[in-house]
DRENMI-912066 format. One record per atom (N, C-alpha, C, O): x, y, z; residue in one letter. Coordinates in steps of 0.001 Angstrom, whole numbers, padded with zeros to 6 digits, always signed. Layout:
# DRENMI-912066
XYZa...
This chain:
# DRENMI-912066
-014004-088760+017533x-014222-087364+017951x-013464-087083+019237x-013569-087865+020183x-012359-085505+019341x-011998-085550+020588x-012547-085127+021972x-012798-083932+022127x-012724-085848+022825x-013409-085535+024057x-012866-084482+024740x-011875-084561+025466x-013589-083366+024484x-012965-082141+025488x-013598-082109+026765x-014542-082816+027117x-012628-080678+027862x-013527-080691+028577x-014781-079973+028626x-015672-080060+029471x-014703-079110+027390x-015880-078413+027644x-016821-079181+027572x-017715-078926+028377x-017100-080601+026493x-018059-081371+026112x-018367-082036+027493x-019560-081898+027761x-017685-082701+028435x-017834-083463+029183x-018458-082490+030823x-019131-083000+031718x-018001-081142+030773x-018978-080484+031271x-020354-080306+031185x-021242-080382+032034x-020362-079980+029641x-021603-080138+029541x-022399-081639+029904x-023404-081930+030552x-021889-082028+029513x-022504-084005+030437x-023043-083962+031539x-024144-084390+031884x-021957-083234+032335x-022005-083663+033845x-023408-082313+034254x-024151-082449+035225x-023489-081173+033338x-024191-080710+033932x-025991-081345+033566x-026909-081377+034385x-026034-081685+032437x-027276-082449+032204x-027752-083580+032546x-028880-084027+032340x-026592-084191+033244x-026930-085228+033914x-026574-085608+035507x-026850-086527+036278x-025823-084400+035547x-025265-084803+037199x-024064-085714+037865x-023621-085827+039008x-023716-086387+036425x-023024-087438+036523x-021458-086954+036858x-021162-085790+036585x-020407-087879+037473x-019132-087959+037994x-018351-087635+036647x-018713-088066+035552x-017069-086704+036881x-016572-086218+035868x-015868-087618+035067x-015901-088022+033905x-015323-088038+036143x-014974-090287+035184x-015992-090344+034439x-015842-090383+033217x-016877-090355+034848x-017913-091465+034136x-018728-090356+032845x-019452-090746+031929x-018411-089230+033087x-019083-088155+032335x-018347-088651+030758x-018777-088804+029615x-016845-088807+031525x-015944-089180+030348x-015876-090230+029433x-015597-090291+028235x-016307-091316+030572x-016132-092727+029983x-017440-092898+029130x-017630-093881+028414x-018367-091808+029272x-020019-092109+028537x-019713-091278+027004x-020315-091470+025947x-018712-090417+027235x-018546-089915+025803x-017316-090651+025023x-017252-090697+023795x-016486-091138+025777x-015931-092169+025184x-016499-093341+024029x-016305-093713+022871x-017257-093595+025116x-017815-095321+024655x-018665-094403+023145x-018421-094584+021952x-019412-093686+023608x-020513-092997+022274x-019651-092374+021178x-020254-091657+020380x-018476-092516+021031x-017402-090975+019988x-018281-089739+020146x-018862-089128+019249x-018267-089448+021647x-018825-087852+021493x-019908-087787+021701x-020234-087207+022737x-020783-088249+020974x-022247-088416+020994x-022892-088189+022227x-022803-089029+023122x-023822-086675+022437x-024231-086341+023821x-025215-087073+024397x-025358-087490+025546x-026108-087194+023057x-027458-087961+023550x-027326-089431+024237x-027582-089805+025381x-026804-090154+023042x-026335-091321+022993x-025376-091747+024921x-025602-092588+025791x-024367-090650+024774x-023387-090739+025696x-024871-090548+027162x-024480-091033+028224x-025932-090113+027218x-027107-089243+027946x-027591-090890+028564x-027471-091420+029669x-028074-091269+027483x-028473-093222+027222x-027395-093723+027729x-027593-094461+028694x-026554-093605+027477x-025550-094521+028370x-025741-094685+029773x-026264-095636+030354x-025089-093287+030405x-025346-093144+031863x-026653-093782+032483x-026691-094603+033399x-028070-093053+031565x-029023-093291+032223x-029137-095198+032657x-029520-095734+033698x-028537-095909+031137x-028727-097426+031477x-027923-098173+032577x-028204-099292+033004x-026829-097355+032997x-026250-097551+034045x-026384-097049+035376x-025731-097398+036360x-027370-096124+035307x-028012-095510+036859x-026694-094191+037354x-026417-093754+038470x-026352-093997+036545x-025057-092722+036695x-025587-091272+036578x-024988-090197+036608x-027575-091737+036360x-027535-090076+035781x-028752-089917+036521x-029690-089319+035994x-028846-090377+037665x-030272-089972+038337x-030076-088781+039464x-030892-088161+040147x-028483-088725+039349x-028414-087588+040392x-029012-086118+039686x-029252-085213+040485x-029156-085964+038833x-030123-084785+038092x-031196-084503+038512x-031566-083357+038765x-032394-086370+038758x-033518-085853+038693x-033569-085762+040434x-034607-085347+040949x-032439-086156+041279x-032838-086015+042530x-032490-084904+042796x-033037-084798+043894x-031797-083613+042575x-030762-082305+042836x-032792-081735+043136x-032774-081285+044282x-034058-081638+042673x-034642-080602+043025x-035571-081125+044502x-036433-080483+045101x-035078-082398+044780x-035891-082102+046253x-035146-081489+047192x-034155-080816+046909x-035700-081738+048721x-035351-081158+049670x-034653-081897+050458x-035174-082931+050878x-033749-081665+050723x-032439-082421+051876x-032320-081933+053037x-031414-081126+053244x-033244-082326+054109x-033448-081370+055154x-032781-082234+056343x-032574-081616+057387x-032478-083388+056304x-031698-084578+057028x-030597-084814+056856x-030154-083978+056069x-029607-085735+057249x-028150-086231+057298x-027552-086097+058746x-028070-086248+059852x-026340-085774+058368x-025469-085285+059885x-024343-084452+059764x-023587-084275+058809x-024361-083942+060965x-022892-082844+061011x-021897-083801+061774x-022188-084423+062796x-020541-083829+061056x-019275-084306+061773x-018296-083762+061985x-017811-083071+061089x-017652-083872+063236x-016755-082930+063027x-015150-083775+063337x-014999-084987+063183x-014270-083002+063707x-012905-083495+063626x-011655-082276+063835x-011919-081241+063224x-010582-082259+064466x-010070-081697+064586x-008724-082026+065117x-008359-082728+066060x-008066-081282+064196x-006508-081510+064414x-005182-080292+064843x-004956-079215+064291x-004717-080706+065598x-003919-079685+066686x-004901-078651+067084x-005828-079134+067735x-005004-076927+066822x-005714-076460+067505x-006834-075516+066457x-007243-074355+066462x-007039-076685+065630x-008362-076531+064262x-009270-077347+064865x-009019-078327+065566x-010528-076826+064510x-011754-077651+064316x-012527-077207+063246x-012878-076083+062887x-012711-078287+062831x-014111-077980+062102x-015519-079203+062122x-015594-080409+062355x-016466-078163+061756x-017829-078977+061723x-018831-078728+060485x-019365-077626+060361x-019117-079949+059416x-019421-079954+058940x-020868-080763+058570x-021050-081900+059007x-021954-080032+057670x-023290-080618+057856x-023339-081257+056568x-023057-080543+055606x-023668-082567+056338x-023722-082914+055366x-025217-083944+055282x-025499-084935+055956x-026154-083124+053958x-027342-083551+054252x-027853-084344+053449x-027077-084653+052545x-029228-084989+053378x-029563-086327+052698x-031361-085618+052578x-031655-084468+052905x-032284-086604+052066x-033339-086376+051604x-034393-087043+053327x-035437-086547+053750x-033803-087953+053787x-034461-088720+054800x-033411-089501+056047x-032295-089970+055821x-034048-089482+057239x-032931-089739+058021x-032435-091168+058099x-031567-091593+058861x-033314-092027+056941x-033015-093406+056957x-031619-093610+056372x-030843-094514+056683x-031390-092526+055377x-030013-092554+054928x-029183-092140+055682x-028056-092385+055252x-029186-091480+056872x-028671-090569+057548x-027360-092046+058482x-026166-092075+058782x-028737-093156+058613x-027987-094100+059034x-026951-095045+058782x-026164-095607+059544x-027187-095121+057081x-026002-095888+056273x-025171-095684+056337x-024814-094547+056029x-023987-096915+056915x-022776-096944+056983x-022222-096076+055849x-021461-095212+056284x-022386-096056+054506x-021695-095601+053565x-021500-094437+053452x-020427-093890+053198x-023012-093729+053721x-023456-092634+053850x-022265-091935+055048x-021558-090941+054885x-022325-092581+055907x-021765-092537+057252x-019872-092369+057002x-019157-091684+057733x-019586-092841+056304x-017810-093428+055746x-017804-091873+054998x-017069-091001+055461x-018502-091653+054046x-018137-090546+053351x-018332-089469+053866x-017559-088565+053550x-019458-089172+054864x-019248-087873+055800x-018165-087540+056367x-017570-086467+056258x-017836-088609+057090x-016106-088805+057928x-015543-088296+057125x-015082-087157+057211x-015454-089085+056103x-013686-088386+054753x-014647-087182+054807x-014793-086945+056006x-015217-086495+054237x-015715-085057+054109x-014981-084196+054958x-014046-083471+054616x-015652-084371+056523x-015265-083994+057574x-013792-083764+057878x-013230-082799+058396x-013264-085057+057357x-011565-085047+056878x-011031-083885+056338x-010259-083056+056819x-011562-083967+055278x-011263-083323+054426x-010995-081487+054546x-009971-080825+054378x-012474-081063+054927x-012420-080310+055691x-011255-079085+056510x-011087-077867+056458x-010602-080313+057279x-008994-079680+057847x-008176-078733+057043x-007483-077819+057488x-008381-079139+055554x-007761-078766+054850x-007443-077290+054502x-006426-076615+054343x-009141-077049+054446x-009690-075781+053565x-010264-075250+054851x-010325-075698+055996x-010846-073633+053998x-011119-072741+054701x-012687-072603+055084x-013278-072594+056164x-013129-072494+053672x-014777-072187+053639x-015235-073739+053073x-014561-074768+053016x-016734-073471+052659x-017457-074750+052204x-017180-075048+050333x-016932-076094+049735x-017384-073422+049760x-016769-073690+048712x-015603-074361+048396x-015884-075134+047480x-013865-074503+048838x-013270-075217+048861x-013284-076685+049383x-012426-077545+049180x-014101-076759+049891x-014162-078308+050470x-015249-078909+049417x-015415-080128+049431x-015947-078168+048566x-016831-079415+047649x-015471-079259+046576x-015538-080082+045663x-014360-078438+046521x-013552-078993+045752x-012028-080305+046188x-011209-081046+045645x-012444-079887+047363x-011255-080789+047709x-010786-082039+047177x-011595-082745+046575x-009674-082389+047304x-009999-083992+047877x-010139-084805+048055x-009467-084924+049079x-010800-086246+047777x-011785-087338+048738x-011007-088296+048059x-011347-088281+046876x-010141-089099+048261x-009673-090202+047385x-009457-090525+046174x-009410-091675+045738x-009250-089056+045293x-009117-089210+044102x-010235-088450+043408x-009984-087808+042388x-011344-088494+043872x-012225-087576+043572x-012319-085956+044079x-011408-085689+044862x-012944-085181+043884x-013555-083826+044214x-015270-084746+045036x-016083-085647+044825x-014892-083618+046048x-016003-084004+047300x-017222-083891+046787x-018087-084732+047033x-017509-082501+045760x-018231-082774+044637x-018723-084090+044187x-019794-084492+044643x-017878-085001+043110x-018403-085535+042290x-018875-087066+043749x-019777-087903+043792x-017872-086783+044553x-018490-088370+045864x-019631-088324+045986x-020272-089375+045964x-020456-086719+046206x-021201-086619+046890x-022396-087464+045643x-023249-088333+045829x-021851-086550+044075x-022761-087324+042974x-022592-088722+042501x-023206-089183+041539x-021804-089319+043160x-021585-090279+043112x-022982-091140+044014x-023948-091869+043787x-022362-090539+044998x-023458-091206+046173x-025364-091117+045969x-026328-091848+046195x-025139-089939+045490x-026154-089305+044936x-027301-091066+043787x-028390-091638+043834x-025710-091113+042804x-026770-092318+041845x-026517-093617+042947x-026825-094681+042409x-026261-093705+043690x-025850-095201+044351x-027456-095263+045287x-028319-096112+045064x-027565-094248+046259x-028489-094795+047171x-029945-094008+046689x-031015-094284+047231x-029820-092956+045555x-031309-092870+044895x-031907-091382+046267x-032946-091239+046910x-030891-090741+046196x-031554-089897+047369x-031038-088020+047191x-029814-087973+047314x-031468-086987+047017x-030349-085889+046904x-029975-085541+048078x-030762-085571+049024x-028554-085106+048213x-027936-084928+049301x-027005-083550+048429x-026896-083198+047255x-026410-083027+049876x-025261-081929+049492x-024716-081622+050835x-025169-081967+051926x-023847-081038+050613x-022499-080311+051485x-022878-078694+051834x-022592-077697+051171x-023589-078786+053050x-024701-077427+052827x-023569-076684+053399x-023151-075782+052673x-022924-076858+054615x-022204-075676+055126x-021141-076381+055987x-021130-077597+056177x-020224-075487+056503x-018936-075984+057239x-018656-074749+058277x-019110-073612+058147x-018033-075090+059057x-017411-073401+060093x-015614-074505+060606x-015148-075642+060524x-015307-073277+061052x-013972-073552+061306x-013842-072499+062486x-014294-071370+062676x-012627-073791+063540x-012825-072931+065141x-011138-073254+065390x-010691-074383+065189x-010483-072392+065741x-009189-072379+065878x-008876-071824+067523x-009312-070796+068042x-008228-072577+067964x-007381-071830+069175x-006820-072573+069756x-006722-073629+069129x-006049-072601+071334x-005132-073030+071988x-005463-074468+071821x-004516-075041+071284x-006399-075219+072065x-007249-076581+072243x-008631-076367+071824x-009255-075375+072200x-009115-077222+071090x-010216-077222+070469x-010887-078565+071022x-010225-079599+070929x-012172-078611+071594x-013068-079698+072407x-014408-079995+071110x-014644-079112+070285x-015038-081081+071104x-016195-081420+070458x-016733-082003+071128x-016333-082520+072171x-018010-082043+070536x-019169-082858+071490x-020336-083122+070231x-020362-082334+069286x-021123-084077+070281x-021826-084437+069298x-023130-085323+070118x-023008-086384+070730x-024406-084500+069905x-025369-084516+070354x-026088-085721+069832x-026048-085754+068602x-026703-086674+070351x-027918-087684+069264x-026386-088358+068166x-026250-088074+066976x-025722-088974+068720x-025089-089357+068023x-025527-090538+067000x-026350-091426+067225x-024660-090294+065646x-025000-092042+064723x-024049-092860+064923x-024257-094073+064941x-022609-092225+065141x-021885-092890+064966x-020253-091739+065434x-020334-090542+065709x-018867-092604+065393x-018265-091661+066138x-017741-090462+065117x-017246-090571+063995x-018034-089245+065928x-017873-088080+065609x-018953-087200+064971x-018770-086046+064584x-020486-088116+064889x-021420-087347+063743x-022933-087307+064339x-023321-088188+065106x-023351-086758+064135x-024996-087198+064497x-025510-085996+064234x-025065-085083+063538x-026500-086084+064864x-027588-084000+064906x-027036-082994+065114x-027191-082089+064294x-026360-082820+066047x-025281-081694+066453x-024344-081585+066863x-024097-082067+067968x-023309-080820+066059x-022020-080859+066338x-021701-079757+067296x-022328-078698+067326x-020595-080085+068158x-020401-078188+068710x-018518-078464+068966x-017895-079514+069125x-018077-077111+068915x-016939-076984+069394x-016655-075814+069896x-017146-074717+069631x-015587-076195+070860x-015198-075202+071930x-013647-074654+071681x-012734-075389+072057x-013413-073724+071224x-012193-073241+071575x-011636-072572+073040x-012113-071588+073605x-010334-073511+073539x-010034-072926+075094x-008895-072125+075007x-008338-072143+073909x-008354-071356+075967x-007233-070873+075913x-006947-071207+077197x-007560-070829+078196x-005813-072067+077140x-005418-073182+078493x-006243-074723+078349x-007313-074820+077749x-005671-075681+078889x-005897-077151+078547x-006917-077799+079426x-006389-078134+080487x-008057-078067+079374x-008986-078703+080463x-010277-079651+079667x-011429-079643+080102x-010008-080155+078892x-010899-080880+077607x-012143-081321+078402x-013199-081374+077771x-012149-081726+080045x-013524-082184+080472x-014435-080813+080571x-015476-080730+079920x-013966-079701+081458x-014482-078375+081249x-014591-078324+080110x-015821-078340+080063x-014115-078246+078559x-014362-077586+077396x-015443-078804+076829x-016115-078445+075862x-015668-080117+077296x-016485-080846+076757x-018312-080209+077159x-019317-080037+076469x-017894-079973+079014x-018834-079660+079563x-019532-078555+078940x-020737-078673+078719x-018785-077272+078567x-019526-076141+077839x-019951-076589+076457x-020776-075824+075957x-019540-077838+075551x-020024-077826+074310x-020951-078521+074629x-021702-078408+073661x-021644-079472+075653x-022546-079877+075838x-023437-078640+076261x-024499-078785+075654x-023490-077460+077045x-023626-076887+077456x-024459-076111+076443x-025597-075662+076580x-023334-076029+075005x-023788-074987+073847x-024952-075929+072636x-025705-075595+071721x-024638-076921+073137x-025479-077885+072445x-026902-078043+073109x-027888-078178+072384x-027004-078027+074353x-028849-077420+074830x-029007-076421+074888x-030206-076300+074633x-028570-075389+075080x-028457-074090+075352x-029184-072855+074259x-030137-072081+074354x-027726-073296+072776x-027771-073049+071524x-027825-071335+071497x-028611-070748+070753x-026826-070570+072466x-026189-069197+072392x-026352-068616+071206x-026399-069230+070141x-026446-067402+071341x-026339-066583+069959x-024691-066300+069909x-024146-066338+068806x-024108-066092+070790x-023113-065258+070652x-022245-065669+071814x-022685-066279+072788x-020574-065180+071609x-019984-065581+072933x-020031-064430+074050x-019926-064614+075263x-020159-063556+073581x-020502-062407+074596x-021213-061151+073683x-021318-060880+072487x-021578-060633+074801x-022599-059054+073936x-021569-058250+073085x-021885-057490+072170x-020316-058507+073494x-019590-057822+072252x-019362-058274+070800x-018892-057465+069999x-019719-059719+070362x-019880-060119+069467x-021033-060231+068578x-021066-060535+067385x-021876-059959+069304x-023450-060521+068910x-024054-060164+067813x-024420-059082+068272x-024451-060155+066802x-024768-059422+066022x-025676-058122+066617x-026460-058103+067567x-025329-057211+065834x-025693-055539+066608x-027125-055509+065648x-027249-054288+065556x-027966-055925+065088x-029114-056448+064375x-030131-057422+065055x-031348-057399+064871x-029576-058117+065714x-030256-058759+066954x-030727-057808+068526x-031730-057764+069238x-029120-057021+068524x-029749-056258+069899x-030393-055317+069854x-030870-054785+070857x-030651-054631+067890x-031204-053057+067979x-032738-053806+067916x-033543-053190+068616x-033261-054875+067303x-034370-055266+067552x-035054-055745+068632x-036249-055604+068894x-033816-056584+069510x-034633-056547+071202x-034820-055312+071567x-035928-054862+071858x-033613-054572+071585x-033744-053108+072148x-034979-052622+071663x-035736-052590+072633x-035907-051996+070053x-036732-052009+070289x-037999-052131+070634x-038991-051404+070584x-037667-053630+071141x-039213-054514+071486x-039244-054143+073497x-040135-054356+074319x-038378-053765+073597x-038625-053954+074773x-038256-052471+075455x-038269-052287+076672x-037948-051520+074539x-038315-049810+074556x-039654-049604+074634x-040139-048793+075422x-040689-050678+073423x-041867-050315+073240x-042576-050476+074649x-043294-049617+075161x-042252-051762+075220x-042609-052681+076063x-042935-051561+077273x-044053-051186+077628x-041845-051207+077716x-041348-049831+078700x-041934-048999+078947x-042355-048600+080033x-042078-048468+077520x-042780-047234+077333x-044754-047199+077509x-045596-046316+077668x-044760-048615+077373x-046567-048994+077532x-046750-048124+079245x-047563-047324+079707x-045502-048820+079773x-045588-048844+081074x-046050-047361+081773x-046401-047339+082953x-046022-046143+080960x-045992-045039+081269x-045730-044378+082336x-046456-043605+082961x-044470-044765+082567x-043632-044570+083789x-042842-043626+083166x-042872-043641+081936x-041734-042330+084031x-041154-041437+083732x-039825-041705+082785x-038971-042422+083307x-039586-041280+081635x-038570-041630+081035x-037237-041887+081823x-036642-042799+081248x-036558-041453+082879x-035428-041315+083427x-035891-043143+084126x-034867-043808+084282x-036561-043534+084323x-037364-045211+084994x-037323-045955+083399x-036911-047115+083361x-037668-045416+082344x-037696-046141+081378x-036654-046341+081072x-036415-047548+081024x-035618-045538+080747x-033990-046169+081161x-033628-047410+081871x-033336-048550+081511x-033711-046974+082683x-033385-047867+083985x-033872-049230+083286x-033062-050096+082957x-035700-049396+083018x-035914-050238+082905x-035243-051128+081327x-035016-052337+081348x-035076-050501+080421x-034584-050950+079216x-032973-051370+079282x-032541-052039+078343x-032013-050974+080433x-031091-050970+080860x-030973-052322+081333x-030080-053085+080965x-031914-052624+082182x-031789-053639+083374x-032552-054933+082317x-032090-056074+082299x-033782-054513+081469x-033841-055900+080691x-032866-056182+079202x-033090-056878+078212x-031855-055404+079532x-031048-055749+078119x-029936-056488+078556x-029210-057207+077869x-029849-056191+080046x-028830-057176+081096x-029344-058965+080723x-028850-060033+080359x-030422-058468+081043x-030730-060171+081554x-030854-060322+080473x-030427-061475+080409x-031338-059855+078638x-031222-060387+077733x-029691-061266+077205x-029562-062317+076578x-028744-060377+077734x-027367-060653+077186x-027252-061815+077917x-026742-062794+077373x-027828-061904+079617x-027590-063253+080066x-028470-064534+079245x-028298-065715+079548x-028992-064291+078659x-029905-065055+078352x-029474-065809+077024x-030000-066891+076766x-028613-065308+076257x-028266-065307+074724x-026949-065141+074185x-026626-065009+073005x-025798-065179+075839x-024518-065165+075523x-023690-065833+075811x-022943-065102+076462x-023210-066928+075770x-022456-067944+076200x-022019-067676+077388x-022679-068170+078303x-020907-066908+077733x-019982-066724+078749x-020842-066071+080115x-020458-066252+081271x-022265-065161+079690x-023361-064764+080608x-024321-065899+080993x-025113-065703+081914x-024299-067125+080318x-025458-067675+080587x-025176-068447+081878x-023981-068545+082156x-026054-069017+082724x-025728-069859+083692x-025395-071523+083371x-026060-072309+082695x-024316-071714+083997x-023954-072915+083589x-024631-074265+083763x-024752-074822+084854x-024988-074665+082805x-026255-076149+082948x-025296-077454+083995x-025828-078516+084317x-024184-077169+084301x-023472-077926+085147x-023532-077352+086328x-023694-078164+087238x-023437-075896+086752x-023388-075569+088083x-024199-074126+088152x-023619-073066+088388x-025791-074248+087884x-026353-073082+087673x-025705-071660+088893x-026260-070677+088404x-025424-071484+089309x-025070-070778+090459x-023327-069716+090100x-022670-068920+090771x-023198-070300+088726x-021953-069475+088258x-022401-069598+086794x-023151-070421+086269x-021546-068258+086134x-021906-068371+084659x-021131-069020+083868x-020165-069424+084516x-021073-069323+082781x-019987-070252+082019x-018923-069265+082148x-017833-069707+082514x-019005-068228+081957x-017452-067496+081917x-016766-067412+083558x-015556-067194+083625x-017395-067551+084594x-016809-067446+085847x-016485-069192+085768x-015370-069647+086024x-017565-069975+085404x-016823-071509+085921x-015822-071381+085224x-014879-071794+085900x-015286-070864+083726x-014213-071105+082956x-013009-070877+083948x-012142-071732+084132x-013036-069446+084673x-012228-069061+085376x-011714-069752+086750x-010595-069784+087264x-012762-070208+087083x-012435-071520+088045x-011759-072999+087886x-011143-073674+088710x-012199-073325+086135x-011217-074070+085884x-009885-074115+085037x-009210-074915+084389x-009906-072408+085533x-008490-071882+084884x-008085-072018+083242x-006905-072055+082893x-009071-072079+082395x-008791-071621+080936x-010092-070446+080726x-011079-070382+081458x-009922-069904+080006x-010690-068881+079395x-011771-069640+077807x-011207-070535+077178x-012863-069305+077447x-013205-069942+076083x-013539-068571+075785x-014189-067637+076254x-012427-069013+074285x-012634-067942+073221x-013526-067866+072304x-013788-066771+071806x-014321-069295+071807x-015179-069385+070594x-015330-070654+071017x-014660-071464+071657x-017318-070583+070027x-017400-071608+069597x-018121-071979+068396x-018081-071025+067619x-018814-073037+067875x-019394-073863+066573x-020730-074465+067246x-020566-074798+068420x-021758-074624+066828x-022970-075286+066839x-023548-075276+065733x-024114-074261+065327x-023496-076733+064848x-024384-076683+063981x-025255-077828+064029x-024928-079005+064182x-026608-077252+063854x-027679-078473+063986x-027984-079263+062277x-027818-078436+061381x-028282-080314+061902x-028745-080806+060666x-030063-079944+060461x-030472-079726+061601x-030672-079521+059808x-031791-079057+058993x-032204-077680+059535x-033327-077204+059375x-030979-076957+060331x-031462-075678+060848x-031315-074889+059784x-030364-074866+059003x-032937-073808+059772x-033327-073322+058633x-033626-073533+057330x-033904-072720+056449x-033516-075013+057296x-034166-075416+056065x-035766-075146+056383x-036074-074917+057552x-036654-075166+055495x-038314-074983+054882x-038198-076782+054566x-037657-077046+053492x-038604-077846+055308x-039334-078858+055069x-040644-078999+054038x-041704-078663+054565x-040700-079286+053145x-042260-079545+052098x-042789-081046+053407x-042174-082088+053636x-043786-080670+053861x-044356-081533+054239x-045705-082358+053211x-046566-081689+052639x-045662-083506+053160x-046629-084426+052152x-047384-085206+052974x-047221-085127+054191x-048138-085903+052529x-049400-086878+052982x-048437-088138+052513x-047496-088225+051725x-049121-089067+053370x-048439-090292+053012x-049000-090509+051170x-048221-091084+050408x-050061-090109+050756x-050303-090943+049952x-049975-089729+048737x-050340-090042+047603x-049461-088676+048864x-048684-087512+047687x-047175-088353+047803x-046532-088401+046754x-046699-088884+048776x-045124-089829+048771x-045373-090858+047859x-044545-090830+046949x-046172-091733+047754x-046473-093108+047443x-046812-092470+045634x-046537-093105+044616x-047297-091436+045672x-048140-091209+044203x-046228-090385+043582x-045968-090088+042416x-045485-090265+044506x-044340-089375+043718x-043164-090451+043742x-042034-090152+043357x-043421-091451+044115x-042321-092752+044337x-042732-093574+043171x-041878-094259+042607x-044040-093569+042733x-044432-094462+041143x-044296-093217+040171x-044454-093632+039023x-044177-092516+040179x-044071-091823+038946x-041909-091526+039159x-041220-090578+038782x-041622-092474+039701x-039584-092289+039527x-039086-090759+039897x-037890-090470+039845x
């Protein structure tokens, strides 16, 4: 029987399995889906199926960057014990690699990886260490010099949080200092002109309401909604905030002191905004015997 690809799609989608091996299971069977189904499963090629519905709220972001690209990418796992495996650890890197390449996250699960699609590594990895993982998101930071910094590190270039700094002018200890900076900090925005305008119409009206309790004369309620939307922007904008290196100047005046300007940056944490299912030890133990 001839092995198409539509057949071997269908494989990979019922079982999860690597488009090779999707192939080599309908091979060995002449076609045969079920049969080809039994195959995989006796070889452990097809458990990435039943792991795709938990929650992957762990792993690490790595990043990497070449001439005046960066990127940072989160790549997540089921538990942070995996987070630690070398292997685990090797294939984030190439990911991260990879990365350089492309633009968004969709192109990078196609990229790529040694012969494979970043895709099928990831399902690869997927039947090897018994865990679901995925390629949740990526950003990309371009400019004159691009700086990283990597928070809680595992290993080089990866850990909990990635950040990058785009400079305009060359000073990599200053541009390290602000990604450390953006890495406790964790800015909304690089300045109030970027910020999302959805963020400020909702401070704005929490703190109109706020004002207005005050029942002070509207022409004062100005003033006052004026003067706390100041210190909000300081509070939530990179270049306004005070610098965790020299509180007494803001990141955008120290920039100017050390003579580059920062245009952008990247912060991504592992499991930000994921919904964790939290369990009892003994709902883990009762969902680990039933496979």
């Amino acid at each position: 029987m001839a092995i198409t690809a539509a057949l071997v799609k269908e494989l990979r989608d019922k079982t999860g399995a690597g488009m090779m091996d999707a192939k080599k299971a309908l091979t060995e069977n002449d076609g045969d889906m079920e049969a080809a189904i039994d195959w995989l499963r006796t070889k452990g090629l097809a458990k990435a199926a039943k792991k795709s519905g938990r929650t992957a709220a762990e792993g690490l972001v790595a990043v990497a960057v070449e001439g005046g690209k960066g990127v940072a990418v989160e790549v997540n796992s089921e538990t942070d014990f995996v987070a630690k495996n070398a292997d685990f650890q090797a294939m984030v890197s190439g990911i991260a690699n990879a990365a350089l390449t492309v633009s968004d996250v969709e192109a990078l699960k196609s990229a790529d990886l040694g012969g494979k699609t970043v895709n099928d590594v990831i399902t690869d990895k997927i039947a090897t260490i018994g865990e679901n993982m995925s390629v949740r998101r990526m950003a990309v930071l371009e400019g004159q010099s691009v700086v990283t910094y990597i928070h809680n590190a595992a290993a080089d270039n990866m850990g909990k949080i990635g950040v990058l700094v785009a400079l305009s002018g060359d000073n990599a200890e200053f541009g390290r200092q602000v990604a450390m900076h953006v890495a406790a900090l964790n800015p909304a925005s690089l300045s109030e002109n970027d910020i999302d305008p959805e963020l400020v119409e909702r401070e704005k009206a929490v703190l109109s309401e706020q004002a207005r309790e005050s029942g002070k004369p509207e022409q004062v309620i100005e003033k006052m909604i004026e003067g706390r939307m100041k210190k909000y922007f300081s509070e939530v904008t990179l270049l306004n905030q005070s610098f965790v290196i020299n509180p007494d100047l803001t990141v955008g005046d120290a920039a100017k002191e050390a003579g580059v300007e920062v245009t952008g940056f990247v912060r991504l944490e592992v499991g930000e905004g994921i919904e964790k299912v939290e369990e009892d030890f003994a709902a883990e133990v009762a969902k680990a015997a039933q496979g």
